[in-house]
N, C-alpha and C positions, 0 to 999 in steps of 0.2 A: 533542741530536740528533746524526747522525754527519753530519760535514761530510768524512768517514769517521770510521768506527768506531772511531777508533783514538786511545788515549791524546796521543801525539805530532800529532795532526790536532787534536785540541781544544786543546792549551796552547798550538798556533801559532794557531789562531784566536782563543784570548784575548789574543794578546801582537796580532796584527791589527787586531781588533777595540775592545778595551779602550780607544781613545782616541774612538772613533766607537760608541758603545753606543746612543745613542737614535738617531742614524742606521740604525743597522743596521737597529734595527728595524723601520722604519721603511720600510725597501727590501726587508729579508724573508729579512734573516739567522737561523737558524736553528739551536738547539743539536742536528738532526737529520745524518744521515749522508745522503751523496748516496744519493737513491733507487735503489734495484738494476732496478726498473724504472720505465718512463717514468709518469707521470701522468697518468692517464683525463680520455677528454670533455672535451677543449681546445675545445667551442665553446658548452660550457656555460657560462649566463648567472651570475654571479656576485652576487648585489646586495649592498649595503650593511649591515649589521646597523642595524637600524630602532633608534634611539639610545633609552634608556629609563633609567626614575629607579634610583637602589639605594642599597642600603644605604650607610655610611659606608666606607670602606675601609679605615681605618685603625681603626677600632672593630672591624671585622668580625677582625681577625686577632689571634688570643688568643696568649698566651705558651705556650709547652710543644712538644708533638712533634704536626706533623699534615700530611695532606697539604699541598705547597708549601713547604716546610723546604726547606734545601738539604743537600745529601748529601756528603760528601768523601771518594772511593775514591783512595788515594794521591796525593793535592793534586789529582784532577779533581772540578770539582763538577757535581752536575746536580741535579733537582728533584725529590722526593718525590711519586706518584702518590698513592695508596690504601693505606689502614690496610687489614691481613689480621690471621683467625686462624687457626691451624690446628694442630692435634699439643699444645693446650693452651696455645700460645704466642703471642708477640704482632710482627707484622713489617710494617715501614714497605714499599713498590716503589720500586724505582727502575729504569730502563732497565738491561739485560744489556751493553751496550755502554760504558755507564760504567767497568764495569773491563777493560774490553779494555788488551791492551798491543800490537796492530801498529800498522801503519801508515795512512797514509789510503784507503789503498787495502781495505782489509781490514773489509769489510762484510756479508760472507755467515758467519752465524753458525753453520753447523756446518765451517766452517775456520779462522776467526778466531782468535784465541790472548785468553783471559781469565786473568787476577788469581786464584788459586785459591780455593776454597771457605774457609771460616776466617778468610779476609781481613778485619781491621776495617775499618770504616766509618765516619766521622762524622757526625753527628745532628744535624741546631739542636733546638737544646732539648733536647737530651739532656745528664745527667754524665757518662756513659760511653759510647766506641764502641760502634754497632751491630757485628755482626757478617752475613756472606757466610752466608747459609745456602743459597741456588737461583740458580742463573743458567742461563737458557735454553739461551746458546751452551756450555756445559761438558754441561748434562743430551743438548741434542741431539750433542755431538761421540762423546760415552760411549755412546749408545744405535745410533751410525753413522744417525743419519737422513738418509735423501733425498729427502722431499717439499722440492723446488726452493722454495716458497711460504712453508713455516715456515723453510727455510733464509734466506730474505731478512726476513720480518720477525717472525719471533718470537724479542722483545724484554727479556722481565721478567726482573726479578733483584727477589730477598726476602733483605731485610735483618734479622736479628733482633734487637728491643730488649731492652737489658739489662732484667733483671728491676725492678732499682732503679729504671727509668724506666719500667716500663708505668702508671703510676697517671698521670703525665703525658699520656697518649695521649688525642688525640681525634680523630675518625676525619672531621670536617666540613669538606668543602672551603671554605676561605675565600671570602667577597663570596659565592658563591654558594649555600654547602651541598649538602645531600647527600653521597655517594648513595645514591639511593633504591635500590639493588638494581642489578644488572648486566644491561647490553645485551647480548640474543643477538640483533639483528634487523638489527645493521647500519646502515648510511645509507643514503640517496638522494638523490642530486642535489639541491641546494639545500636540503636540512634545516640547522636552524641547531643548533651546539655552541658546549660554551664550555670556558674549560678558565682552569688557573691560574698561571703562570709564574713560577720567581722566582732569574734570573739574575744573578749578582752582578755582571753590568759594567748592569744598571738602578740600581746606586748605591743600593742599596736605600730607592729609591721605590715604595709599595705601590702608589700610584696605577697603577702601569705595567704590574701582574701579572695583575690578571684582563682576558681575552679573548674574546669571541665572535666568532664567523664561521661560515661555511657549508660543508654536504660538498659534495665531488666527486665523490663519490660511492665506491663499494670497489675495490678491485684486490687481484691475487692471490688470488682466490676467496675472496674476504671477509678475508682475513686481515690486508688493511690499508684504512683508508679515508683518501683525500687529502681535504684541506680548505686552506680560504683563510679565516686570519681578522687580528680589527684589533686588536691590532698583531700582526703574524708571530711565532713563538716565534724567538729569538736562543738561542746558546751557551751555553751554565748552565741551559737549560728543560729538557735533555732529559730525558726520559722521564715529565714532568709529565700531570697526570692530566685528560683528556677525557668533557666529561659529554655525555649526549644532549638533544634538549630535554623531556625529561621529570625530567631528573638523574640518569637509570641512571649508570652506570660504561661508559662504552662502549670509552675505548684510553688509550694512552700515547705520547706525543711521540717519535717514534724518527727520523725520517726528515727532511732539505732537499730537495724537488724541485726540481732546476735545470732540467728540460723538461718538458710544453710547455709549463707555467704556472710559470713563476718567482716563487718565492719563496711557493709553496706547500708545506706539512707534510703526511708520511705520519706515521699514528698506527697501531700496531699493533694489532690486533683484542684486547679483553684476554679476553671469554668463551674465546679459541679456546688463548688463551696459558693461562687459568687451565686448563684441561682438559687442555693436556699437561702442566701442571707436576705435576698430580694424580698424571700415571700415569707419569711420569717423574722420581721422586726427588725431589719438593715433597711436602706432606702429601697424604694422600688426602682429608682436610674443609678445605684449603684454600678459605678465603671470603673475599668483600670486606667490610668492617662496614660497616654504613649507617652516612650522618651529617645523620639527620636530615632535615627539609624541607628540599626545593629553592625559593630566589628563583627564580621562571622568568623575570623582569625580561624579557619579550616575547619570550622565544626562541619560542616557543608560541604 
């Protein structure tokens, strides 16, 4: 998440953080950048995610490359969203702000300074680095955009797998599965999501990655929806992948809100992010792969 956007914001927030990891999250620290704007409907009711059985957790997470790996753009990490295919090839998400190199300050993505294209990437479970093939803030800098709304939060970066490791590739979000296809409908206030986090200051306990919680509903004309869930995403989640409760694909981890609701997450809209990346220097059949049935475990 950007606690800002910026490479030097996230390794002060792990050298911060790193001794207080389950605290944080706890309190609703966040691997997101401070929101560019404020967070909707501060009088909306919140409840609880209604607690329900699941699967084994530690079973459920297979060996190899899939969403909830962790990613390392020059020693920052953050968390694998959604398996893509596109142009014949095969590429892991991750947040656009992962390879950012300003400052903390430096959160509006068509000024922001990015890691150039070509950049390798590390993979869990990969033998060889991915590679930088789309990032939103470089596509939107090059094309001069100024819709204010994709400048704050549209978020993806596509990673491409070495060829030697696509046979590893499965596209199913751990504990949960799916997705079943991608969210074009947005949230609403108190819908519940879930998503799958896997930050390296949780000491890599699985127990601690998968998430549910509820929206806040959208902001920025849909192009971001706040949510509150248990436990908050912490520093190393960003850009980690958000299902609906149906298991669509609905966004990616990008954002900490610190007002009016603290220690609530903006998730980037990903239907509206995959549609620019289409016509902005991403493939043109750019898709998510499904992964299969969704546990709905009472999101539903």
């Amino acid at each position: 998440m950007r606690l800002g956007g910026a490479r030097q914001g996230r390794r002060l927030a792990v050298v911060l953080l790193g001794a207080a990891a389950l605290s944080a999250a706890t309190l609703g620290s966040a691997w997101a950048d401070q929101a560019p704007t404020p967070a909707p409907a501060p009088n909306v009711a919140v409840p609880a995610p209604a607690p329900a059985a699941g699967p084994n957790v530690g079973a459920a997470i297979d060996s190899g490359i899939h969403p909830g790996v962790q990613m390392r753009t020059d020693g920052a990490q953050c968390t694998a969203n959604f398996v893509y295919s596109g142009g014949g090839k095969t590429y892991l998400g991750q947040a656009a702000h992962c390879s950012g190199t300003g400052g903390a300050e430096d959160t509006n993505g068509c000024t922001s300074k990015s890691l150039p294209i070509g950049t390798p990437v590390e993979v869990g479970g990969a033998s060889k680095p991915g590679k930088l093939v789309y990032n939103s803030w470089l596509a939107m800098q090059h094309s001069g955009e100024k819709n204010p709304d994709a400048c704050d939060y549209n978020d993806l970066a596509l990673v491409e797998i070495d060829p030697a490791d696509v046979a590893k590739v499965s596209p199913a979000v751990p504990f949960f599965g799916g997705p079943t296809g991608v969210d074009t409908a947005g949230t609403t206030p108190g819908e519940r999501v879930a998503s799958y986090g896997n930050s390296e200051l949780r000491g890599g306990i699985p127990a601690l990655s998968p998430k549910v919680g509820t929206s806040l509903g959208d902001q920025g004309h849909g192009w971001s929806h706040s949510v509150a869930t248990v436990s908050p995403g912490i520093p190393g989640d960003s850009g980690s992948a958000f299902l609906s409760p149906d298991g669509k694909a609905l966004g990616i981890l990008s954002t900490l809100n610190f007002t009016p609701a603290p220690g609530t997450n903006g998730i980037g809209d990903l239907a509206k992010m995959l549609d620019y990346a289409r016509s902005h220097g991403g493939p043109g059949d750019l898709a998510v792969k499904t992964g299969g049935p969704f546990k709905s475990l009472g999101l539903v």
